[in-house]
N, C-alpha and C positions, 0 to 999 in steps of 0.2 A: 508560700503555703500551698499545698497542694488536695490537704484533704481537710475535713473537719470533723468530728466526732461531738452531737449531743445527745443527751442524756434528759430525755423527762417525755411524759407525753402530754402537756398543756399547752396554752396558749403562745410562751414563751421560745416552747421548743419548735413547733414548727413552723411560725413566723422566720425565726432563725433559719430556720432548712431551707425555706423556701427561697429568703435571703439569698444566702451563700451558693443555690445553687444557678439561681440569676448570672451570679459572676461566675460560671462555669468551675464552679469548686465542688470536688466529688464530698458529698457527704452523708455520711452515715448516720441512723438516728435511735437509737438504743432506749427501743419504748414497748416497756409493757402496760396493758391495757387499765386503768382506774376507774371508778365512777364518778360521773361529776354530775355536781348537783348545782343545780339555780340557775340565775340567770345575771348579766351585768349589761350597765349603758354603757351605749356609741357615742361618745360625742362626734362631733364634726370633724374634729383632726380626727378620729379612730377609725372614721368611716371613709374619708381619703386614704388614708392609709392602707383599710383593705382593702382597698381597689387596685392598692400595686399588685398585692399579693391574690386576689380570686376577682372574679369576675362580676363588675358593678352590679346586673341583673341576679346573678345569684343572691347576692348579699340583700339584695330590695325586694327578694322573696322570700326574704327569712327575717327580714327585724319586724321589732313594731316601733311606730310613730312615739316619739313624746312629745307635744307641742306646750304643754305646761309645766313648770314650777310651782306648785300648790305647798305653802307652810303654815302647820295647825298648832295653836297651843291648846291642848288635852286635859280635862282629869276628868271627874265622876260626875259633875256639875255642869260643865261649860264649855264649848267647844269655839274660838276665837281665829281668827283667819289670818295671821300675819303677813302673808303675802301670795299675789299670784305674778308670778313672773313669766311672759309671753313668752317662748323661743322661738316658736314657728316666727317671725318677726325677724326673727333676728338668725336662726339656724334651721336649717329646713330639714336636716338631717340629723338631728339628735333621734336617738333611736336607745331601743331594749334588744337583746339576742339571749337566746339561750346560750347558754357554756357548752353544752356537750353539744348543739348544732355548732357553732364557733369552730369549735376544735373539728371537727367531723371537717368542716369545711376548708378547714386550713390544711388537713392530713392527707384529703384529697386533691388538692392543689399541690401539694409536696410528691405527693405521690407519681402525677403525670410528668415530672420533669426527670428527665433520663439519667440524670447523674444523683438523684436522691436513691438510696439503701434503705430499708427501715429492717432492723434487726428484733424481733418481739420476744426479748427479754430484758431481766430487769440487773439492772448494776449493784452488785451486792457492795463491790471494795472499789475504792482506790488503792493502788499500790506505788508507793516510787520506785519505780525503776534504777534511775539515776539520778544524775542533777538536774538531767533537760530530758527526761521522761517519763510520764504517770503512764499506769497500766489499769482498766477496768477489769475488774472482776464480774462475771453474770452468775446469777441462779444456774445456771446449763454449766458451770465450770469453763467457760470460755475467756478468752484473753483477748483484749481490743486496745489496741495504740493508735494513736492519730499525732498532726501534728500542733493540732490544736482540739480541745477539750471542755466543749461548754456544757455547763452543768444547770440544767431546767427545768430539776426534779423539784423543788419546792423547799417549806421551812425544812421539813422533814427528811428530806434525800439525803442523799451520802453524799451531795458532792459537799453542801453547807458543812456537814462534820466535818467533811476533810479541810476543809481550809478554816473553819471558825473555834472546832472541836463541839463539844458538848455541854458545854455552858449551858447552866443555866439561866432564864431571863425570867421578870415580871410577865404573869400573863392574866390577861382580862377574859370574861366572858364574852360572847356576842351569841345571838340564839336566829337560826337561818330556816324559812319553810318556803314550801313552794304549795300554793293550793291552784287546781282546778275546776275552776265555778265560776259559770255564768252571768253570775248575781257581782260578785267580789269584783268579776273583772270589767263590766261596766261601770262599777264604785270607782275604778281608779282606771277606764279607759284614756288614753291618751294622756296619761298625771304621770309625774313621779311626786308623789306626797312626800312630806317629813313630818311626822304628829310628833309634838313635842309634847311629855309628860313628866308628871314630881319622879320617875321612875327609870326616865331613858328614853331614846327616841326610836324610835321607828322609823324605815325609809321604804314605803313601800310602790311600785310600778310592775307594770303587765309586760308579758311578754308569750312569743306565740312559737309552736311547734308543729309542724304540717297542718295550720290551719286550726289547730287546738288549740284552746284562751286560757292562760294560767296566770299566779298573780304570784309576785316574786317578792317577799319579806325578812328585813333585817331588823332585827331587836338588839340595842345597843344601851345595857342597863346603864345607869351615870353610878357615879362611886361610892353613893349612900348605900347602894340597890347592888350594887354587886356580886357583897357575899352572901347574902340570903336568896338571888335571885334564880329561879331552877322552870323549868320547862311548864309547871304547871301555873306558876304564882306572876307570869305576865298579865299588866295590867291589859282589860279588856275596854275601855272606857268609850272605843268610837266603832259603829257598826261595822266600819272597815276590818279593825282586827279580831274581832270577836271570830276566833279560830284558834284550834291547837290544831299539834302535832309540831312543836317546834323541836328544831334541832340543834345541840348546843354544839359550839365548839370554843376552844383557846385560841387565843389569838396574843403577839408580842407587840410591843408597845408599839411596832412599825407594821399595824396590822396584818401581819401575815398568820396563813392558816395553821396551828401548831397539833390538833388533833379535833377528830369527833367523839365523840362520846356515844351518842346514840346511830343507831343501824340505818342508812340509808333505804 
């Protein structure tokens, strides 16, 4: 194999670039630009990990610390502490990162290695070629083969069509925000909470961006709450989450992201 061709511009794609280009594999990387939103945890193996891929110091200037497991059970009445679990004790590297530093970080690390391409458009088609050839199709009308073709566009890309079709699947709600405040993010400095309520849980933890303190929120209705559940009627019960602006999306049973609804 002498070249590789992917397709996405996330977390997945250019891990992969950087990969492949490690082992002196020419490869190309067929990405046009998204917005990303939020933020996710390092664990300890993720945070070994990016050290193959960018450079230890960089990576320890962009996460934030989590040294606790904090679990709440929630409603209007009562608020009960189910557990706090130490990790600094045990992982000194659990951490939070923004998504679009992450990616940023990973792109520019792809970037300085001399055999990475990156082409900034987007793959409309697959095409078969033959029996032992796929052909991409881009927005520009242009034609790209490789000898291998990994696809890191998401639920939504064209590579999933091309190989799964367009089935349809079950899909749940989850509702994702991001606040910046002062106040919010010393409530859950160094925590990644789980508030457990009659309605869904929450999992919420901080995370930082050039030194700016945001606080990064999952609303995960349970299956009573589902279908009546919509961006203004989450339950507000613990000072923590006492905030809107939530952002809904779909997601399939194997949690992947299948659309947004509301405007980033």
């Amino acid at each position: 194999m002498k070249d590789v061709l992917i397709i996405g511009n996330g977390v997945s794609a250019w891990t992969a670039a950087i990969i492949f280009a490690q082992k002196n594999i020419k490869v190309r990387v067929l990405s046009k630009n998204d917005e990303v939103f939020g933020a996710q945890q390092l664990s300890p193996n993720g945070f070994n990990c990016l050290t193959k891929l960018i450079d230890k110091k960089i990576i320890q200037k962009n996460v934030e610390k989590i040294s606790q497991i904090k679990i709440t059970s929630i409603n209007q009445k009562k608020f009960t502490v189910l557990t706090n679990f130490d990790l600094e004790s045990k992982f000194n590297t659990y951490s939070s990162i923004s998504r679009k530093v992450l990616i940023k970080l990973l792109k520019d690390s792809a970037k300085q290695k001399k055999n990475v391409k990156i082409i900034n458009e987007k793959a409309n088609f697959l095409l078969k070629k033959n029996a032992s050839s796929i052909q991409v199709l881009t927005n520009k009308g242009n034609f790209f083969e490789s000898d291998l073709i990994i696809g890191a566009d998401g639920q939504n890309g064209i590579c999933r069509k091309y190989v799964c079709g367009s089935d349809k699947k079950s899909l749940k709600k989850i509702f994702r925000l991001v606040v910046e405040d002062n106040k919010f993010h010393m409530l859950s400095k160094n925590l990644l909470q789980i508030l457990l309520s009659d309605k869904g849980h929450f999992i919420v933890y901080p995370f930082n961006i050039n030194q700016k303190k945001f606080v990064n929120y999952v609303f995960v209705p349970n299956k009573n709450f589902q279908e009546i559940s919509n961006s203004n009627n989450i339950p507000q019960y613990h000072p923590l989450i006492k905030v809107s602006g939530w952002k809904m999306s779909l997601i399939n049973k194997h949690n992947e992201i299948k659309k947004n609804f509301l405007e980033e």
